[in-house]
C-alpha positions as CSV (number, residue, x, y, z in Angstrom):
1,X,11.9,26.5,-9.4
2,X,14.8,25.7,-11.7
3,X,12.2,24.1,-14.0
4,X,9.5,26.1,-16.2
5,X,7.3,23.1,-14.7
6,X,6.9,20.7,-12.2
7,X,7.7,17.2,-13.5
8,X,5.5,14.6,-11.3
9,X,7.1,10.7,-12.4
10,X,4.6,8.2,-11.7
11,X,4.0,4.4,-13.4
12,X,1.1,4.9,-16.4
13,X,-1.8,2.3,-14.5
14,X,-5.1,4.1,-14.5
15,X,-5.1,4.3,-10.8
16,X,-1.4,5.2,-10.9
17,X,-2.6,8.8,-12.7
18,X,-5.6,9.3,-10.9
19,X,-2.9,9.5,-7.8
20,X,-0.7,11.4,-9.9
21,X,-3.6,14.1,-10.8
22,X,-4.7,14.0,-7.1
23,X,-1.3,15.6,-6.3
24,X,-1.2,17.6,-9.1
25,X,-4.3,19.4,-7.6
26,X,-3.3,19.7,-4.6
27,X,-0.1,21.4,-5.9
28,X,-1.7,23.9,-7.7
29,X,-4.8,24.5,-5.4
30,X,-2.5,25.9,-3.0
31,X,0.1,27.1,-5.4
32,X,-2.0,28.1,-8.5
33,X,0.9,29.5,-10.4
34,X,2.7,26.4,-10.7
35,X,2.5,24.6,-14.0
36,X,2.6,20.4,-13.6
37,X,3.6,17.8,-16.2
38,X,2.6,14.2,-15.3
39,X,5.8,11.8,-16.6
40,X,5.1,8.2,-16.9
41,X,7.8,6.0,-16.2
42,X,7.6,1.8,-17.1
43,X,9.2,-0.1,-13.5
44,X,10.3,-3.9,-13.4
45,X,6.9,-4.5,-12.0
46,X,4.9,-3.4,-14.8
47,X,6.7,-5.0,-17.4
48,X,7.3,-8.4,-15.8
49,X,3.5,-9.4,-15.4
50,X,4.6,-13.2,-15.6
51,X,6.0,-13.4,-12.1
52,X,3.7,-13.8,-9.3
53,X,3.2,-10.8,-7.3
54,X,3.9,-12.4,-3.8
55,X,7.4,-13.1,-5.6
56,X,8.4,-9.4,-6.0
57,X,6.1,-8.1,-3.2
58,X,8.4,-5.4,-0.9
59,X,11.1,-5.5,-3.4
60,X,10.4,-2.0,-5.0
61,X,9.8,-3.4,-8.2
62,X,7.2,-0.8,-8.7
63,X,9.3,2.4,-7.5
64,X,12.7,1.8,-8.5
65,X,12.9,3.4,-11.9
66,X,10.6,6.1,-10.7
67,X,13.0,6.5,-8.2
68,X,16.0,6.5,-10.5
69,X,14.5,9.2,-12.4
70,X,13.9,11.4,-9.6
71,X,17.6,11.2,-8.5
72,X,18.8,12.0,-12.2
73,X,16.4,14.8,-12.1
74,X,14.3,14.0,-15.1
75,X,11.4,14.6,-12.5
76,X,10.9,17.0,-9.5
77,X,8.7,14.8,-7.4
78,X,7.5,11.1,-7.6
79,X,4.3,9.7,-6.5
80,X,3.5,6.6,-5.5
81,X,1.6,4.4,-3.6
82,X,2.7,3.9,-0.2
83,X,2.8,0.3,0.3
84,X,4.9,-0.4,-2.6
85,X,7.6,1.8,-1.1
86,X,10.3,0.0,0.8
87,X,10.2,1.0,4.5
88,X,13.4,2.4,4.0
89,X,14.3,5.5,1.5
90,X,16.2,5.1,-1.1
91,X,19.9,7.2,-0.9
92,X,19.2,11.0,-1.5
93,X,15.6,10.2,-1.5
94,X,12.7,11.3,1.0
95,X,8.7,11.0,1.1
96,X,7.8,14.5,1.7
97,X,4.3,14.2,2.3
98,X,1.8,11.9,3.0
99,X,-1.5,12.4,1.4
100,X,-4.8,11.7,3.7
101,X,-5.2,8.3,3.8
102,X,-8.5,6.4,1.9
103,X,-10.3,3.7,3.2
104,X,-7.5,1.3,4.0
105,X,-9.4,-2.0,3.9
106,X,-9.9,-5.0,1.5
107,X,-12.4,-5.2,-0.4
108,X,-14.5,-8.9,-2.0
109,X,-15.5,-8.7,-5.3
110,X,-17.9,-11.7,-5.9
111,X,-21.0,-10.8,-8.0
112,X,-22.1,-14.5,-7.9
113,X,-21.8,-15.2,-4.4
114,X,-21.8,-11.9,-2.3
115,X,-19.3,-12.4,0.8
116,X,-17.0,-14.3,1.8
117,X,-19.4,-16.4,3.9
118,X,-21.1,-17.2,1.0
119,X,-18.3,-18.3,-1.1
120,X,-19.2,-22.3,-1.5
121,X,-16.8,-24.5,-0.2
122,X,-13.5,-24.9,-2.1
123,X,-14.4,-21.5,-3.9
124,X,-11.4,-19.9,-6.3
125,X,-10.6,-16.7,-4.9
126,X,-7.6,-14.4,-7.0
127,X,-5.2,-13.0,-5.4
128,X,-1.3,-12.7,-5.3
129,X,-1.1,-11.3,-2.4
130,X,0.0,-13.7,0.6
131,X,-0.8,-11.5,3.3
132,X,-4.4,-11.9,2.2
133,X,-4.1,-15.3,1.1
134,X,-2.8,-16.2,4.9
135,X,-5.5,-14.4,7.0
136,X,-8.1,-15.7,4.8
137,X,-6.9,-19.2,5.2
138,X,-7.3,-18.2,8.8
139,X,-11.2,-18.3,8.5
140,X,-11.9,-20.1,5.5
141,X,-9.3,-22.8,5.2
142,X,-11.7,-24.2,2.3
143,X,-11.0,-21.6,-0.6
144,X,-8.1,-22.0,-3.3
145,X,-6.2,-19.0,-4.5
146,X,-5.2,-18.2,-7.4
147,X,-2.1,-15.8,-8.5
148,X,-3.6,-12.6,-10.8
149,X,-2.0,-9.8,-12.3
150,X,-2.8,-6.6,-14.0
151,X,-4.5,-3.4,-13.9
152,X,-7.7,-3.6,-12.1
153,X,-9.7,-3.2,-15.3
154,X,-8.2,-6.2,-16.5
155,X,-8.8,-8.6,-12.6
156,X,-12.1,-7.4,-12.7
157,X,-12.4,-9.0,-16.8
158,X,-10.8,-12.1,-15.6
159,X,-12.7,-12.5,-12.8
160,X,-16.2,-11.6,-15.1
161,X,-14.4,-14.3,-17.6
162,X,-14.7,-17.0,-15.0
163,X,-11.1,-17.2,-13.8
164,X,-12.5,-16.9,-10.3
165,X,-15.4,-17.5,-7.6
166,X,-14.3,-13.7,-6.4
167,X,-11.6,-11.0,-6.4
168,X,-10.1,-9.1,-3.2
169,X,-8.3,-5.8,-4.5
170,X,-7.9,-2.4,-2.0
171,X,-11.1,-1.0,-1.8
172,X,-8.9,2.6,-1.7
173,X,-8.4,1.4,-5.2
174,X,-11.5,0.5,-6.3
175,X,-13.5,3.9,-4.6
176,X,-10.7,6.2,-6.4
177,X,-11.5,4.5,-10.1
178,X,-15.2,5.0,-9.3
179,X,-15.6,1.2,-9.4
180,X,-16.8,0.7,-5.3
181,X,-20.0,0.1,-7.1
182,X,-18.6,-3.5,-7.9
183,X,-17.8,-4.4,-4.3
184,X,-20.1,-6.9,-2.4
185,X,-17.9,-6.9,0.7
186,X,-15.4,-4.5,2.7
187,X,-13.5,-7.1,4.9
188,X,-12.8,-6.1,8.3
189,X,-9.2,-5.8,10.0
190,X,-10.5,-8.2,12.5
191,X,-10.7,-10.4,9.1
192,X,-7.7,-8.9,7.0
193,X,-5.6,-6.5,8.5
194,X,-4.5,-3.9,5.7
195,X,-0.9,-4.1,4.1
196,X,1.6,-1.7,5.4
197,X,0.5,2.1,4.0
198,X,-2.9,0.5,2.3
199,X,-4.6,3.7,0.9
200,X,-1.9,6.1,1.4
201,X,-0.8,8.0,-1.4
202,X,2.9,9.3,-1.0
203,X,5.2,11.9,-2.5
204,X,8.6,12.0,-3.0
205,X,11.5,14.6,-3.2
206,X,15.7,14.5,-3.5
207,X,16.5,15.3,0.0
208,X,18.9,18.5,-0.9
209,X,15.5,20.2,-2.9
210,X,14.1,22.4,0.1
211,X,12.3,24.5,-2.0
212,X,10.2,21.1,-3.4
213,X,10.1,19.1,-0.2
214,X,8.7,22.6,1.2
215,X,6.2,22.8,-1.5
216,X,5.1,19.2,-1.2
217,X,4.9,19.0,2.3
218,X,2.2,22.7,2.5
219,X,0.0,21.2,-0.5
220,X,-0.3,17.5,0.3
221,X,1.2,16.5,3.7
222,X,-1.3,15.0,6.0
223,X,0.3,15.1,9.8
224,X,-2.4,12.2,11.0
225,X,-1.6,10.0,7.9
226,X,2.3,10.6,7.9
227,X,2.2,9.6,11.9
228,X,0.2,6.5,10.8
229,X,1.9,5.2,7.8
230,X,5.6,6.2,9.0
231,X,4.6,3.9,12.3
232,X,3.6,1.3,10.0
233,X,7.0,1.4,7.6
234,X,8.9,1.3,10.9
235,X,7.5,-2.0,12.1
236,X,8.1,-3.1,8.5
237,X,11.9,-2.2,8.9
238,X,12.1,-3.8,12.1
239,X,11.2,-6.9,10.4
240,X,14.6,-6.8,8.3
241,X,15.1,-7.7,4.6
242,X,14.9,-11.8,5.6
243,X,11.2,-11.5,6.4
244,X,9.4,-13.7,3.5
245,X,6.3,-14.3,5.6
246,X,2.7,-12.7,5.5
247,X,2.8,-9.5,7.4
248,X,0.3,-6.9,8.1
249,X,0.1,-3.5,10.2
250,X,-2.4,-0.9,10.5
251,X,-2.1,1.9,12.4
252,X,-4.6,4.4,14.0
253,X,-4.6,7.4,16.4
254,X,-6.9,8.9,19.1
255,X,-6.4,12.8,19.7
256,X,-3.9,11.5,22.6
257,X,-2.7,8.3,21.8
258,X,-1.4,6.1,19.0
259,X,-2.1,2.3,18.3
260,X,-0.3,-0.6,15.8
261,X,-2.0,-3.7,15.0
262,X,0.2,-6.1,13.7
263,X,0.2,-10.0,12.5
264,X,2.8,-12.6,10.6
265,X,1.5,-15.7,10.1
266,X,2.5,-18.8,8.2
267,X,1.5,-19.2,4.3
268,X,-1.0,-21.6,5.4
269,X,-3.2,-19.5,7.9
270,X,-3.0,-22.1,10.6
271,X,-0.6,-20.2,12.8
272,X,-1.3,-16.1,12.7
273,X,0.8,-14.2,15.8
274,X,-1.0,-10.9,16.4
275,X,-0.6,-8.1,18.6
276,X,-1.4,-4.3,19.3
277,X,0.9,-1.8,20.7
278,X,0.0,1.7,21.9
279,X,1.4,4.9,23.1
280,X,1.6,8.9,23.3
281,X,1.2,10.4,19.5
282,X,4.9,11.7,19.5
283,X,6.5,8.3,20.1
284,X,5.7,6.2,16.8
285,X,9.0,4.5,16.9
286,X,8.4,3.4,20.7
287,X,5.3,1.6,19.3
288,X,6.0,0.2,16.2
289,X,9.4,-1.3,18.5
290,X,7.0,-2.5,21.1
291,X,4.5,-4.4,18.4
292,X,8.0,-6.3,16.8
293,X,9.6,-7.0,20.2
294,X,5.8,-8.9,21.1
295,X,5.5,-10.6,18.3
296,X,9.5,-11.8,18.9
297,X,8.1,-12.7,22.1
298,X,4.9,-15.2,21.2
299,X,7.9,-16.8,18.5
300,X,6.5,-15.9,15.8
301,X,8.3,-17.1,12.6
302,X,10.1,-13.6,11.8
303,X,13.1,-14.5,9.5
């Protein structure tokens, strides 16, 4: 290495290092002679905590300056969570491993009320996202959302302050904080279908460092989770930059065969086009082409 130490740039949120530390370890479990130095970088989307998340959702808001740094080489390797990535790389960039995949569901967070059954009618739920915000709709076309920002320390004060009936966050999240303990519901696919790489914590390299991509890819690549979540970011590409409705994809695989499940709906809930697509393990483009081309089919509102 051309550095005395490996540089890891990551944003400075609490779960942000805890992701940061996890490949750390993993570095230097398998390569103990390697020194790391966790780098904390500011993005757009930690500093701008006045704009609605569903606003900057996709964007990269929360990678690009990571990402800059990485090209300028002020850090060897960047980690970040995989569904704020862009399903594309960024020029000279690559993920060179994907870390095994947490628990990819939501999670409810209502201490008064329990689940989201319980919630009374016209309950306040917070939330920015409008993937979530659509497929709850779907079931419970009663509740109000509200828009909420910040770490999770600081939804889970707001929420304790009253801002809010309840509180859906990634229960990934929540379980690698030590805070599952606060969760009164997981919510099913069936309910909420995850956000494109939900629990997937990802690592990127410049594209010409073979040595690093090498070194990533022993200590922390995880073949199941990089088939799953590179399915996932292909469906998410097919969509095209124009997409602004609520999308969601999940993939899994058998020891033969790999599946997508994949949804837009409309902002309101009241229309929600679904679909599964399956094939062989080696053809995760075939699959996440045949999910898109379904949901083209039904008309759903992909523009």
């Amino acid at each position: 290495m051309s550095s005395p130490r490996l540089r890891i740039g990551t944003r400075g949120s609490a779960l942000a290092l805890w992701q940061a530390r996890f490949v750390s370890e993993r570095i230097v479990e398998r390569f103990p002679h390697i020194e790391t130095e966790i780098v904390v970088i500011k993005t757009a989307g930690d500093l701008r905590q006045d704009v609605p998340l569903a606003e900057v959702a996709g964007t990269g808001v929360f990678v690009t300056e990571i990402e800059a740094a990485l090209s300028a080489g002020q850090v060897e390797i960047a980690v970040h969570s995989a569904k704020d990535l862009p399903p594309r790389d960024a020029p000279g960039l690559m993920l060179a491993a994907f870390c095994e995949r947490a628990d990819p569901r939501d999670a409810l967070v209502s201490p008064r009320f329990g689940t989201l059954a319980e919630l009374p009618e016209g309950a306040t739920v917070a939330t920015g996202a409008a993937r979530r915000q659509a497929q709850l709709l779907a079931v419970r076309p009663d509740l109000r959302f509200v828009p909420i920002r910040g770490n999770v320390d600081t939804r889970l004060a707001k929420l304790a302050a009253g801002e809010a009936d309840a509180l859906v966050l990634a229960l990934a999240g929540l379980s690698r904080l030590g805070k599952a303990g606060v969760v009164t519901e997981i919510i099913e696919p069936e309910v909420c279908l995850p956000q494109v790489g939900q629990g997937c914590v990802a690592v990127q390299c410049r594209n010409d460092d073979a040595e690093m991509i090498a070194l990533v890819s022993e200590s922390c690549d995880n073949a199941v989770t990089r088939r799953e979540v590179s399915c996932e970011r292909r469906f998410l590409d097919l969509l095209g930059g124009g997409c602004s409705a609520p999308v969601a994809a999940h993939a899994i695989s058998s020891d033969r065969f790999l599946y997508l499940f994949a949804l837009v709906a409309t902002p309101d809930g009241q229309t929600i086009w679904k679909t599964r697509s399956g094939s062989t393990l080696d053809n995760g483009g075939g699959v996440a082409e045949g999910a898109y081309r379904a949901l083209v089919d039904q008309g759903a509102n992909i523009k």
